[in-house]
C-alpha positions in Angstrom: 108.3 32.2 23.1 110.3 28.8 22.8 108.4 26.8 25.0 104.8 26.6 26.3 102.1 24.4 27.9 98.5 24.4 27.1 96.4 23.0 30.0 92.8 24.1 29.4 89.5 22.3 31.1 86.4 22.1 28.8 84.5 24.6 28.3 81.4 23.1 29.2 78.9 22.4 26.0 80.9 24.3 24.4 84.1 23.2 22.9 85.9 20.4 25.0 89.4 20.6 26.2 91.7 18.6 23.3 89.4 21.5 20.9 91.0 23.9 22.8 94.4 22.5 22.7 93.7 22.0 18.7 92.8 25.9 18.6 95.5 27.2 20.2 98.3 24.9 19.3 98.2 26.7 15.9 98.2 30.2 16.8 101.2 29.7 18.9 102.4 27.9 16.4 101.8 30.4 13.5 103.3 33.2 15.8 106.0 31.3 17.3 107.2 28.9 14.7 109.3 26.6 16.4 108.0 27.1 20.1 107.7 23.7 22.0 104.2 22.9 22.2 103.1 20.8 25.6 99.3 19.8 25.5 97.7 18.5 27.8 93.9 18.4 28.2 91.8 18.0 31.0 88.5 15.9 31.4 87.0 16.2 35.0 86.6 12.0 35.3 83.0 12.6 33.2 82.6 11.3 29.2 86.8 12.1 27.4 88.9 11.3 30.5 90.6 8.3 29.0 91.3 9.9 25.5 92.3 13.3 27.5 94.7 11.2 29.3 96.0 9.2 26.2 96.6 12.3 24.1 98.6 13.9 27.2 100.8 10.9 27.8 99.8 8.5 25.3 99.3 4.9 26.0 97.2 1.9 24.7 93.1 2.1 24.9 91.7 -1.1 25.0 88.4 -2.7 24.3 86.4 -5.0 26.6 82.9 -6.4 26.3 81.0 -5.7 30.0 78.2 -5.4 30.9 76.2 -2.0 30.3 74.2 -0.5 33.1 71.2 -3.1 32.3 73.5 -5.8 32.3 73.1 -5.9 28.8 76.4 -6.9 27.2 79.0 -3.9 25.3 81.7 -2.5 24.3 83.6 -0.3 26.5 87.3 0.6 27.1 89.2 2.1 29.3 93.3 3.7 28.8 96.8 2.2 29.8 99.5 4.3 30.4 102.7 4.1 32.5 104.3 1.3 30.3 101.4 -1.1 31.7 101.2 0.4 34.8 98.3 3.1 35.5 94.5 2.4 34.2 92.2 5.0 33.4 88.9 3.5 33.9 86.0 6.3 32.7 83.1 4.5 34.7 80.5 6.8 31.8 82.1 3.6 29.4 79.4 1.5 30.4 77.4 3.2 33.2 77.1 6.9 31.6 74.3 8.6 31.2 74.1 8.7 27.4 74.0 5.2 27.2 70.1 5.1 28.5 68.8 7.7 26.6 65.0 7.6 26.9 65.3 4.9 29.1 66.6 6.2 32.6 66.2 4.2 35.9 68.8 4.7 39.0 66.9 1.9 40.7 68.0 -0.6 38.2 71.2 0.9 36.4 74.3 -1.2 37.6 78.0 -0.1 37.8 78.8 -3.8 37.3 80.5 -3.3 34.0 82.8 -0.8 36.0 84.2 -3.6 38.4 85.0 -5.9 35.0 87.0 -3.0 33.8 89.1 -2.8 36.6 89.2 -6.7 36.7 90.3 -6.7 33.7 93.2 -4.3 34.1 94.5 -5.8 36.9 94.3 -9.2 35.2 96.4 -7.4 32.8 99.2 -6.4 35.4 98.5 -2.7 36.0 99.5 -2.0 39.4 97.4 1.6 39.9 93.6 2.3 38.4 92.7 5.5 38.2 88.6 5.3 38.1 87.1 8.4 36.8 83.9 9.1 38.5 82.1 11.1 36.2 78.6 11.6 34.3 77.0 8.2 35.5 73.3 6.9 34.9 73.5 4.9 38.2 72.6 5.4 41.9 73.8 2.0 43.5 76.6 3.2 45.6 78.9 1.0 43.8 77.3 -2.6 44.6 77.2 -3.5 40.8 80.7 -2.9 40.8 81.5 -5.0 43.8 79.6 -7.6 42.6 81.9 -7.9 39.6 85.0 -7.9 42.1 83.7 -10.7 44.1 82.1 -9.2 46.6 79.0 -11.6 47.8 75.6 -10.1 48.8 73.6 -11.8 50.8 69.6 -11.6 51.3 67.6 -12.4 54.3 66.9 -15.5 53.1 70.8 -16.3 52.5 70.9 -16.2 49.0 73.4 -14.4 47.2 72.3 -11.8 44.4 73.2 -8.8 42.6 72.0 -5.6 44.5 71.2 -2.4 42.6 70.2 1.2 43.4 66.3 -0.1 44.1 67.5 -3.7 45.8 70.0 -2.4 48.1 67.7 -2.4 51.4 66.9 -6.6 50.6 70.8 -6.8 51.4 71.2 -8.5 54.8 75.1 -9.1 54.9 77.7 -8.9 52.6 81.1 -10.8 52.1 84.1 -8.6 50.7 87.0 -11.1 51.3 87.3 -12.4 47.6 87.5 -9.2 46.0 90.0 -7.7 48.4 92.1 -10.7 47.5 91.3 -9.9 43.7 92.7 -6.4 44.6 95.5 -7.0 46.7 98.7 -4.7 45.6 96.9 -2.8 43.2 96.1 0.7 44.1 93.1 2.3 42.8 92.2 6.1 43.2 88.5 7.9 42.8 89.4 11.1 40.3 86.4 12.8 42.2 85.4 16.7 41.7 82.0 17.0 43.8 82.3 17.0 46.9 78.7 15.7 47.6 78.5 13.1 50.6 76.5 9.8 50.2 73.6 10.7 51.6 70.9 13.6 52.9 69.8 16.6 51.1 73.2 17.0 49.6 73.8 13.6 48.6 73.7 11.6 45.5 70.1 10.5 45.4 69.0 14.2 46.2 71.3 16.2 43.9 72.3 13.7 41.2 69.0 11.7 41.2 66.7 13.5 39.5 68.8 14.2 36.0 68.9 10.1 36.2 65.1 9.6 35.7 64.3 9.7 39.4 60.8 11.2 41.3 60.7 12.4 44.2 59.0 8.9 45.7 62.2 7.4 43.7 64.7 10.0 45.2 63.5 9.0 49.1 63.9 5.3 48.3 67.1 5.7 46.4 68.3 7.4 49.4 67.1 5.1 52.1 68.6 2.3 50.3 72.1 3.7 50.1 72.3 4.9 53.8 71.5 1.2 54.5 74.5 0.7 52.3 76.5 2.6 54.5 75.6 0.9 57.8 76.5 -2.4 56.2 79.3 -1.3 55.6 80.4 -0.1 59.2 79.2 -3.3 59.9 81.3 -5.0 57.9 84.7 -3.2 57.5 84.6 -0.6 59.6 84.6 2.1 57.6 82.3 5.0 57.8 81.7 6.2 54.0 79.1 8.6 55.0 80.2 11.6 55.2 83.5 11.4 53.4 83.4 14.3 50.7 83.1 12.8 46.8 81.4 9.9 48.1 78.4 11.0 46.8 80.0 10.9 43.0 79.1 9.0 40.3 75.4 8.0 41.8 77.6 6.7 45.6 80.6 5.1 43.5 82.5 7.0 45.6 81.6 5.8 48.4 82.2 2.1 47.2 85.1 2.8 46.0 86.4 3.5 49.6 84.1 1.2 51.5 84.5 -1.9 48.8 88.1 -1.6 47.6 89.8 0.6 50.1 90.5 3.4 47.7 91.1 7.5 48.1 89.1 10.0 46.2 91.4 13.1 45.0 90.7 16.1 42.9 90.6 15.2 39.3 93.0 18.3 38.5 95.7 17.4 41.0 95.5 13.4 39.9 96.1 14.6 36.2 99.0 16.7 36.8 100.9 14.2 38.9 100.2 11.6 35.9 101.7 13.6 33.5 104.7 14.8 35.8 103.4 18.2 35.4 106.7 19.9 37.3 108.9 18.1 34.7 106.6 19.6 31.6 107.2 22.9 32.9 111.0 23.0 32.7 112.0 25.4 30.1 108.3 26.9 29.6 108.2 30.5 29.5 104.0 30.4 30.1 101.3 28.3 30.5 98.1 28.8 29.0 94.9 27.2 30.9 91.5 28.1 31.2 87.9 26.9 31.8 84.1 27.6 30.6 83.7 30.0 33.5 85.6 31.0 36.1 84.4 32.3 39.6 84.7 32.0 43.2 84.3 28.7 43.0 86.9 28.0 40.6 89.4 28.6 44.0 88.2 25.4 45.5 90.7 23.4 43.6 89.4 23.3 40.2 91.2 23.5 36.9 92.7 26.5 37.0 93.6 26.9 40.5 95.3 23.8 40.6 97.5 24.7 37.8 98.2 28.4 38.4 99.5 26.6 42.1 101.7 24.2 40.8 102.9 26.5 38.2 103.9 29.2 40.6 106.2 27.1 42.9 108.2 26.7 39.4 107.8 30.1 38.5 106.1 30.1 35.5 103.5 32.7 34.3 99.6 31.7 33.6 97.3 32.9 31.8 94.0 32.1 32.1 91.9 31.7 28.7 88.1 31.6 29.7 84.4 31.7 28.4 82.8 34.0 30.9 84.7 35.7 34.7 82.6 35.9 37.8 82.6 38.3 40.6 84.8 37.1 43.2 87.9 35.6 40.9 90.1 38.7 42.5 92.4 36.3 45.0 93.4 33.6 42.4 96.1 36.5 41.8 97.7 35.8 44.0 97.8 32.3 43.7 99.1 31.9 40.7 97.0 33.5 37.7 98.9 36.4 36.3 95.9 37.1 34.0 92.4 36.1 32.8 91.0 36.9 29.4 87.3 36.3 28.4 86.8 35.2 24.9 83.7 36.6 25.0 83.3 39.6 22.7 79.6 40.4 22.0 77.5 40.6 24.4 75.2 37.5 23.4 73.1 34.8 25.3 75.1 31.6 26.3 72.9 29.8 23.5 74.0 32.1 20.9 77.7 32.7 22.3 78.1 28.8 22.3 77.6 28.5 18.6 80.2 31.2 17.9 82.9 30.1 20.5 85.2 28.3 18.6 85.7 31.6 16.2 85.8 33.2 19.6 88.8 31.4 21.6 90.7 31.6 18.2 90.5 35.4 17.6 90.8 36.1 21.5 94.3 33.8 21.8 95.5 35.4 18.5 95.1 38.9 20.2 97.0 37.6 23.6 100.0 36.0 21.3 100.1 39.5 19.5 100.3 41.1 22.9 103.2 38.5 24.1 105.2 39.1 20.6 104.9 43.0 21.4 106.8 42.2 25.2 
């Protein structure tokens, strides 16, 4: 083996994606001294996106002091790569979900802090903002973040104010032509991996809601308040966020995103291989090694794996697929590019035993796939 790339995903609670990079970057390394090692981690636009990024390409992290999702002031970050060009913006830096702890509310957490972040990237010439929509403690459909872009909100009694999830009905018109001017020539991309739509018994109020502190009486409102969102604006730009799939990510970011600043929402997979010039990394490999904390039928849909296996078969480069736990179903990602798939589980255990022991478990399983490649 003189050259190979290791693309794993987390394996959810677990063991995340650079500590399965770590893990196998020295076995291949103690069997193949020499071999080119590529890593390149994955984070799904939750918590570890901007250092999952930075470690792949590296880059600059910088430190800004926002607003949290009280409006309290903070400390987040967010990553520049490119030579100044692409931001990573991890919206969980000030509007995650660990940062209420025992103190949840979706009708008054704000992504404000998100829009300074990307204010403040532009101011500092990037040209592309990649905004990870990931593992949020807010339901406001993006308003907070708006706000921070210049976007006025106006109430019935013509007064402008700062809507959140629980305020979003007093909003009786809103004005979007400063921050589209704050914007202008800066493209900025939603790395989405639900495919949730804004509202309804799917959407983000419903699904997302109650892990964010909400009741049921909460959830209806929450809801309510964010389809209102989404007639204003139709009203106001045109754009019908509804429906679009991802836009309920991120507590309705998503659907700001593309209603407030014009943006796309892609699959977090495909954004990260095109970042990292993925086609380029593979020239010369002779496999890639990727894998994810379990891997079913759904794992087809564009996730992780599939998204590498694809890419890596138009090149022509072997995968194998390094996993916690197979589903039934997994059978047609064969032909799609996974040449194999190997569970590092080896005792039959429950998830909350195995997950203690799965470090000591990825290690011995790659060590026993490397043997197996130094035999061929």
């Amino acid at each position: 083996m003189k050259k190979c790339v290791l693309m794993p995903d987390s394996f959810k609670g677990t063991m995340s994606s650079m500590e399965i990079c770590a893990i196998m970057k020295e076995k291949v390394l103690h069997f193949f001294p020499g071999c080119s090692v590529v890593e390149i981690p994955v984070a799904d636009g939750g918590e570890g996106t901007v250092d999952c990024f930075l470690s792949a390409v590296g880059g600059e992290k910088v430190t800004v002091t926002v607003k949290g999702p009280f409006l309290e002031d903070m400390e987040a970050f967010y990553g520049v790569i490119d030579n100044g060009e692409t931001a990573i913006v991890e919206m969980a830096a000030c509007a995650g979900l660990p940062l209420v702890e025992n103190c949840k509310d979706p009708k008054r957490a704000s992504t404000y802090g998100v829009g300074q972040l990307i204010l403040h990237a532009i101011g500092r010439g990037c040209k592309k903002i990649i905004v990870g929509l990931g593992g949020s403690c807010t339901n406001d459909g993006g308003v907070g973040m708006a706000a921070a872009l210049g976007v006025k909100f106006f109430g019935q009694d013509g007064k402008t104010f700062i809507p959140a999830g629980g305020t979003i009905e007093q909003v009786a018109r809103m004005d979007v032509s400063a921050c589209l001017s704050q914007i202008a020539g800066v493209e900025i991309v939603g790395m989405c991996d639900v495919n949730n739509p804004l509202c309804g018994e799917s959407g983000a109020s419903a699904v997302f809601g109650p892990q964010k502190g909400a009741t049921p009486e909460d959830v209806a409102e929450l809801d309510r308040n964010l389809a209102h969102l989404a007639r204003l604006m139709k009203e106001t730009r045109g754009i019908e966020v509804q429906d679009i799939p991802g836009a309920g990510a991120a507590g309705g970011l998503g659907a700001g995103l593309v209603g407030f600043l014009d943006s796309r929402l892609q699959k977090g997979i495909d954004i990260v291989l095109d970042t990292v010039h993925f086609e380029q990394l593979l020239q010369g490999a002779d496999v890639v090694f990727t894998g994810e904390g379990k891997i079913d039928s759904q794992s087809l849909r564009g996730k992780v794996v599939a998204g590498v296996a694809a890419r890596a078969q138009q090149s022509g480069v072997p995968v194998v697929a390094v996993v916690g736990d197979i589903g039934d179903g997994v059978e047609p990602i064969f032909e799609n590019g996974v040449n194999a798939i190997v569970s590092i589980n080896s005792v039959a255990v429950p998830f909350e035993k195995a997950r203690l022991r799965s470090k000591r478990d990825l290690a011995f399983t790659f060590e026993n796939i490397l043997r197996l490649w130094k035999l061929a």
